[in-house]
Backbone as numpy.savetxt, mean C-alpha at the origin, in Angstrom:
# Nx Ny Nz CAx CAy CAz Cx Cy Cz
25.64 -18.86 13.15 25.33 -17.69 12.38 23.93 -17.84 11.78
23.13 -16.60 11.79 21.61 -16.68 11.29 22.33 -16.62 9.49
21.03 -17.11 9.00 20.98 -17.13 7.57 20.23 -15.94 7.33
20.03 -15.09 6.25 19.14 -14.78 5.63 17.60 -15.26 5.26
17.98 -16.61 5.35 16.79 -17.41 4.45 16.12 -18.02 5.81
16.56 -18.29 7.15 15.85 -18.15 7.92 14.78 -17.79 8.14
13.44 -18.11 8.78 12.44 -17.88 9.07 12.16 -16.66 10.02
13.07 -16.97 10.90 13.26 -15.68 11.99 13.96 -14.24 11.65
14.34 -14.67 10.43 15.23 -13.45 9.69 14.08 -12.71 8.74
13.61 -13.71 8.20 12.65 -13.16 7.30 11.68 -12.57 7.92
10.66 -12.92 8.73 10.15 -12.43 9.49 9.77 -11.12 10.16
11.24 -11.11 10.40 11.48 -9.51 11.08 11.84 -8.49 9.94
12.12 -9.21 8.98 12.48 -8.39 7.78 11.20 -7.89 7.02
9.76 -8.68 7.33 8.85 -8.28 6.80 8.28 -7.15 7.66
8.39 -7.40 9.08 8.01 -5.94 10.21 8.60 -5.11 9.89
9.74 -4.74 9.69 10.69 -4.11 9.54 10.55 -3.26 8.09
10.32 -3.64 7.46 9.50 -3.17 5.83 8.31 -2.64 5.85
7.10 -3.57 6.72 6.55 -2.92 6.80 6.56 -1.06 7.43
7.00 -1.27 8.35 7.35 0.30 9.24 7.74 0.92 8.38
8.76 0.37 8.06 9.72 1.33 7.13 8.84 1.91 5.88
8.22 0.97 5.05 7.20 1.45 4.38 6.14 2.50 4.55
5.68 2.56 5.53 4.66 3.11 6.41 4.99 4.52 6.61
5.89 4.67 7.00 6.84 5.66 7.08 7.26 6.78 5.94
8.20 6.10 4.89 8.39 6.63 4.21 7.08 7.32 3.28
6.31 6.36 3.59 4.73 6.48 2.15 4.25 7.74 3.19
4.28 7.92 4.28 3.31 9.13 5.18 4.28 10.31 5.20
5.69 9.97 4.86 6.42 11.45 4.89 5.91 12.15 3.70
5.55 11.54 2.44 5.01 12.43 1.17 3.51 12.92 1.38
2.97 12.20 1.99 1.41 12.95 1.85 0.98 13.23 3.24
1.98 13.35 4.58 1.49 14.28 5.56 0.57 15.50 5.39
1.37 16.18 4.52 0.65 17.61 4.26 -0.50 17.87 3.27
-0.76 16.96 2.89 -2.39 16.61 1.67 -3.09 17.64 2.36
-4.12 17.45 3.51 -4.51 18.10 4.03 -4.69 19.83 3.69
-3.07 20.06 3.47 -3.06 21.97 3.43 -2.15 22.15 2.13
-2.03 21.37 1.67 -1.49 21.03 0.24 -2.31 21.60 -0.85
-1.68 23.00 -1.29 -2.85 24.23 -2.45 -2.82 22.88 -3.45
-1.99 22.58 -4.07 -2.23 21.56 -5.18 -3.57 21.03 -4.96
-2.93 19.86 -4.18 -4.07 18.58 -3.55 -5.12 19.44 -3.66
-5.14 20.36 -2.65 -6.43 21.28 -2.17 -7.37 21.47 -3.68
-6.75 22.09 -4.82 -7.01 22.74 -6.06 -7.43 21.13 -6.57
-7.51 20.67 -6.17 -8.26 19.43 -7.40 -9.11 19.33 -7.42
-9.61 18.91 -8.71 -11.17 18.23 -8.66 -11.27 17.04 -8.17
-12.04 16.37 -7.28 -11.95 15.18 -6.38 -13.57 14.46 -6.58
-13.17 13.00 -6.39 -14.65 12.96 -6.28 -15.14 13.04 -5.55
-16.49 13.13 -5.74 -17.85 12.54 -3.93 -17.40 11.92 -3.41
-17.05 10.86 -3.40 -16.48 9.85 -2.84 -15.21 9.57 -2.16
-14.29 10.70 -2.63 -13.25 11.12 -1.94 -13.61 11.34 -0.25
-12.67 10.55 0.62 -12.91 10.72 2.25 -12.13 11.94 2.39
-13.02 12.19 3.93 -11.64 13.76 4.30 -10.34 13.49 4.52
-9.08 14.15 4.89 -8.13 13.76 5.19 -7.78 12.87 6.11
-8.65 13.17 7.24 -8.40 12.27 9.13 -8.80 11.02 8.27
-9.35 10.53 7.37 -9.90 8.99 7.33 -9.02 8.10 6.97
-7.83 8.96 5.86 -6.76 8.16 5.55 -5.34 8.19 6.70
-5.78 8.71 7.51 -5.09 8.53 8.88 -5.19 7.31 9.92
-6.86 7.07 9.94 -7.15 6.30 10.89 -7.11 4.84 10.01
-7.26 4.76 8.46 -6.96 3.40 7.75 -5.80 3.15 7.62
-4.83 3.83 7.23 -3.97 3.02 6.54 -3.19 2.58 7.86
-2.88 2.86 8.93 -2.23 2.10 9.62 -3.09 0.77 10.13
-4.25 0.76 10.53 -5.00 -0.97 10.39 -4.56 -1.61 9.06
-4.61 -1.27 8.43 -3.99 -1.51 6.74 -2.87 -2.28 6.75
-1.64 -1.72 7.59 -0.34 -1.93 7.52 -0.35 -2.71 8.80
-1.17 -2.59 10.09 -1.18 -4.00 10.82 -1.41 -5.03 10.32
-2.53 -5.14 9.30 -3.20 -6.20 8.74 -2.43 -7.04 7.74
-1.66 -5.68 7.10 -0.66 -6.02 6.06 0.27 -7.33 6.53
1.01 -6.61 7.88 1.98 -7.08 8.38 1.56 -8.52 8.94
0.61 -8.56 9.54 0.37 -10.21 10.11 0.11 -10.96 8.99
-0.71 -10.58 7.57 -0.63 -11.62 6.52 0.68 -12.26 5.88
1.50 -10.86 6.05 2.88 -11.28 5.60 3.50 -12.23 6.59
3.29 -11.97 7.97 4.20 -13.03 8.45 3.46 -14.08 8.65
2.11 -14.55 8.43 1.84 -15.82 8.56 1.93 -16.58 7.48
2.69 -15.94 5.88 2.45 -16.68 4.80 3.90 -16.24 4.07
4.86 -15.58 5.02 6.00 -15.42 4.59 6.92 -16.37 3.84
6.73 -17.52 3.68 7.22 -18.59 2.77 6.87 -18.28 1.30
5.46 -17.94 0.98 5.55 -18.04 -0.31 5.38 -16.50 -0.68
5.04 -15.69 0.18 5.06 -14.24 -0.30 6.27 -13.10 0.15
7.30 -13.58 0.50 8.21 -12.71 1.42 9.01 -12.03 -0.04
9.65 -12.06 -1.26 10.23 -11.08 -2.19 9.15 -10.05 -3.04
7.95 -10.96 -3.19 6.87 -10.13 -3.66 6.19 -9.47 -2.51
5.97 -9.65 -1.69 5.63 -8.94 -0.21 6.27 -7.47 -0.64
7.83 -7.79 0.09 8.58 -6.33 0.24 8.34 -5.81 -1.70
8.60 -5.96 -2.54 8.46 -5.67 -3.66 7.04 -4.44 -3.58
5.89 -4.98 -3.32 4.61 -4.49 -3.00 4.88 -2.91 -2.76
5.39 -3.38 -1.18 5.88 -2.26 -0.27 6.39 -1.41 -0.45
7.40 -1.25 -1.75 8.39 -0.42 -2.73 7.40 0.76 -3.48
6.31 -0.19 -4.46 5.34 0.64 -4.83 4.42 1.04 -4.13
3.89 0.49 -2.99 2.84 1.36 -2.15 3.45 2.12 -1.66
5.05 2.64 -0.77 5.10 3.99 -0.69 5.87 5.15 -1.73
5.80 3.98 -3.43 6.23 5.12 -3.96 4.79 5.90 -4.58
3.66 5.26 -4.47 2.83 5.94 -4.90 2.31 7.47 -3.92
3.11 7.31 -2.92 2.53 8.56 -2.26 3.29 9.62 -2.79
4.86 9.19 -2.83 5.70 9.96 -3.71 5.29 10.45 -4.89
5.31 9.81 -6.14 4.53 9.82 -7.01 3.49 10.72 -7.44
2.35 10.64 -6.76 1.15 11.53 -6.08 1.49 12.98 -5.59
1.58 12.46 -4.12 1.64 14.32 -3.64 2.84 14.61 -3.55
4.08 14.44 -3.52 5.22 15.25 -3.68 5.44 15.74 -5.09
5.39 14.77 -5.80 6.40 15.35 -7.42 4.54 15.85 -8.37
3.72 14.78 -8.02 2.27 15.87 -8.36 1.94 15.34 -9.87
2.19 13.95 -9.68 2.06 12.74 -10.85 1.48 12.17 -11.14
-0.14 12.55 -11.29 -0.97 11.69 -10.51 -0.94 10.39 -12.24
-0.55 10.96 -13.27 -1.21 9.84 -13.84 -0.14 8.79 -13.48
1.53 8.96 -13.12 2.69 8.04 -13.29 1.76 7.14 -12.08
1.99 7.79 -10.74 0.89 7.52 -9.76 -0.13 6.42 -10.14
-0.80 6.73 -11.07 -1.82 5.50 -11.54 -1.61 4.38 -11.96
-0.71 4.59 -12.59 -0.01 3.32 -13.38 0.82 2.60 -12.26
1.30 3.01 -11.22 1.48 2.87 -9.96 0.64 1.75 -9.32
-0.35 2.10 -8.84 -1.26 1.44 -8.48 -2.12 0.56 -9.02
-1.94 0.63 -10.58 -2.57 -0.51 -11.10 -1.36 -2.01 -11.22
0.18 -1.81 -11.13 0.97 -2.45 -10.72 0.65 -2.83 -9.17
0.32 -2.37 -8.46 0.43 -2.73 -6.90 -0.86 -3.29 -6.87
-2.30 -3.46 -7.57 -3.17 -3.82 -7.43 -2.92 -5.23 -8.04
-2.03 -5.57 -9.40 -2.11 -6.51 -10.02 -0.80 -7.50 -9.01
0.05 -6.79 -8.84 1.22 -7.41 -7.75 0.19 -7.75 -6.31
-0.35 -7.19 -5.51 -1.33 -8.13 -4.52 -2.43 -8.87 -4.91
-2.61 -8.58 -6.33 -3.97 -10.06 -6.47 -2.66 -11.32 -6.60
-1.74 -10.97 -6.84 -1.08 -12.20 -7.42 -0.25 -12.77 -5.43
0.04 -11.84 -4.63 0.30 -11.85 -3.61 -0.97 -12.29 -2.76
-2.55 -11.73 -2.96 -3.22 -12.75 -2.14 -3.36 -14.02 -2.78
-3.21 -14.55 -4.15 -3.35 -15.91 -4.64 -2.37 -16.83 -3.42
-1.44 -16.47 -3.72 -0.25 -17.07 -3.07 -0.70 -17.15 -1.17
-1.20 -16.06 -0.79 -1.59 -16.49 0.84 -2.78 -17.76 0.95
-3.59 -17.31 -0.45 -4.12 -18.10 -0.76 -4.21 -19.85 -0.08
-2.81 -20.13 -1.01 -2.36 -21.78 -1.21 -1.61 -21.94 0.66
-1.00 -20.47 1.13 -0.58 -20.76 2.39 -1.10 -20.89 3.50
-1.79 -19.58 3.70 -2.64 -19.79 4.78 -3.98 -18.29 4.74
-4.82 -19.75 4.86 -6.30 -19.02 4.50 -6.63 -17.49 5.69
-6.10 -17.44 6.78 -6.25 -16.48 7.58 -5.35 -15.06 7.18
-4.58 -15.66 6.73 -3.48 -14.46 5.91 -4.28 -14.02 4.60
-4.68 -14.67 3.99 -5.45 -14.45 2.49 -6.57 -13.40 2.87
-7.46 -13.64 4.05 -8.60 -12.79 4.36 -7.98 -11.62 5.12
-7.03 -11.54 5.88 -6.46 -10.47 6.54 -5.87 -9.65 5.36
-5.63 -10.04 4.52 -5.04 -8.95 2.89 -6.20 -8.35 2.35
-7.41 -9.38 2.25 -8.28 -8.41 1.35 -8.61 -6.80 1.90
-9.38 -6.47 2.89 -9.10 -5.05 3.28 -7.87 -4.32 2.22
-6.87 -4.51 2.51 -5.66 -3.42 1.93 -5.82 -3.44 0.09
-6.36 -4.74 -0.39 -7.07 -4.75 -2.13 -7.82 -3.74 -1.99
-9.08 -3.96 -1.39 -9.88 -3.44 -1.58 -9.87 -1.57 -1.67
-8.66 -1.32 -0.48 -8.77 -0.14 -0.13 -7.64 0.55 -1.18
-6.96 -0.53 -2.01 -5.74 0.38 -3.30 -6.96 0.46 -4.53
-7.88 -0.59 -4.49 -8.76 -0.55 -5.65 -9.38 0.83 -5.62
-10.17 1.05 -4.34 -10.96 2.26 -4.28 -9.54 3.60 -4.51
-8.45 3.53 -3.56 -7.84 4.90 -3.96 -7.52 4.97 -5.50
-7.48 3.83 -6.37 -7.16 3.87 -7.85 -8.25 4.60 -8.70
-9.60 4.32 -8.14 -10.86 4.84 -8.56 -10.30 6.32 -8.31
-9.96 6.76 -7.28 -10.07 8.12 -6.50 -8.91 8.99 -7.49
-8.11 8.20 -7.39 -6.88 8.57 -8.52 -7.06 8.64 -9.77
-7.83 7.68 -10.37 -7.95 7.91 -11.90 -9.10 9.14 -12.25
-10.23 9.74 -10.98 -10.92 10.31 -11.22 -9.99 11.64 -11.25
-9.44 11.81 -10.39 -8.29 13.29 -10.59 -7.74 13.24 -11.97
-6.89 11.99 -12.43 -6.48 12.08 -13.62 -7.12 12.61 -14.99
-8.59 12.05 -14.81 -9.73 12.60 -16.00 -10.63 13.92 -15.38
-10.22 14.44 -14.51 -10.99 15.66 -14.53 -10.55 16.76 -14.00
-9.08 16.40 -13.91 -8.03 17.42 -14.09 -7.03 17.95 -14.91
């Protein structure tokens, strides 16, 4: 009988999250795009068009996914944990139209992966650099987010 705590269990449990994550976070903000809300905001300059957060976030969630499984020992409950708040922030955001709960959102998921790349960190240095991208890119949507929050 497989264990849970298995390597091969875990593993697939982090692919498997990931997708699933991926998924659920793109069923809420498919429609951004033609979304009067979304549309009606004040946004910054710096805000990308819609197609851009199309063509990132899934490299994002490849990238995601191989850091997780090469460092799944010390990051596999805070891993999926992550994953919980990155697709509830889409929820959050463009379905219910939250942007500040949303923020506070992401400043949890920003402070939960600095503490998640420390840890790939000590495991494995190729996993640690394959995460930064996805920091970098919650830091900037937090910028993007907190600017809606103050000038809307």
């Amino acid at each position: 009988m497989i264990s849970f705590n298995s390597y091969r269990v875990r593993r697939f449990t982090l692919v498997v999250a990931v997708i699933f994550a991926a998924a659920i976070g793109s069923m809420a903000s498919t429609t951004a795009g033609t979304d009067s809300w979304y549309l009606s905001l004040n946004k910054s300059e710096l805000n990308p068009p819609s197609y851009v957060f199309g063509i990132v976030w899934p490299i994002l969630y490849i990238l995601m996914m191989i850091s997780a499984f090469l460092a799944y020992k010390k990051v596999f409950l805070f891993f999926i944990i992550q994953l919980f708040f990155n697709a509830a922030w889409s929820w959050l955001f463009f379905r219910f139209q939250m942007p500040l709960i949303a923020l506070l959102d992401i400043y949890l998921l920003i402070a939960l992966n600095i503490y998640i790349l420390n840890l790939m960190y000590k495991e494995n240095k190729l996993s640690f650099f394959l995460f930064i991208p996805y920091i970098f890119w919650i830091s900037f949507a937090s910028y993007l987010n907190l600017f809606i929050v103050i000038n809307n």
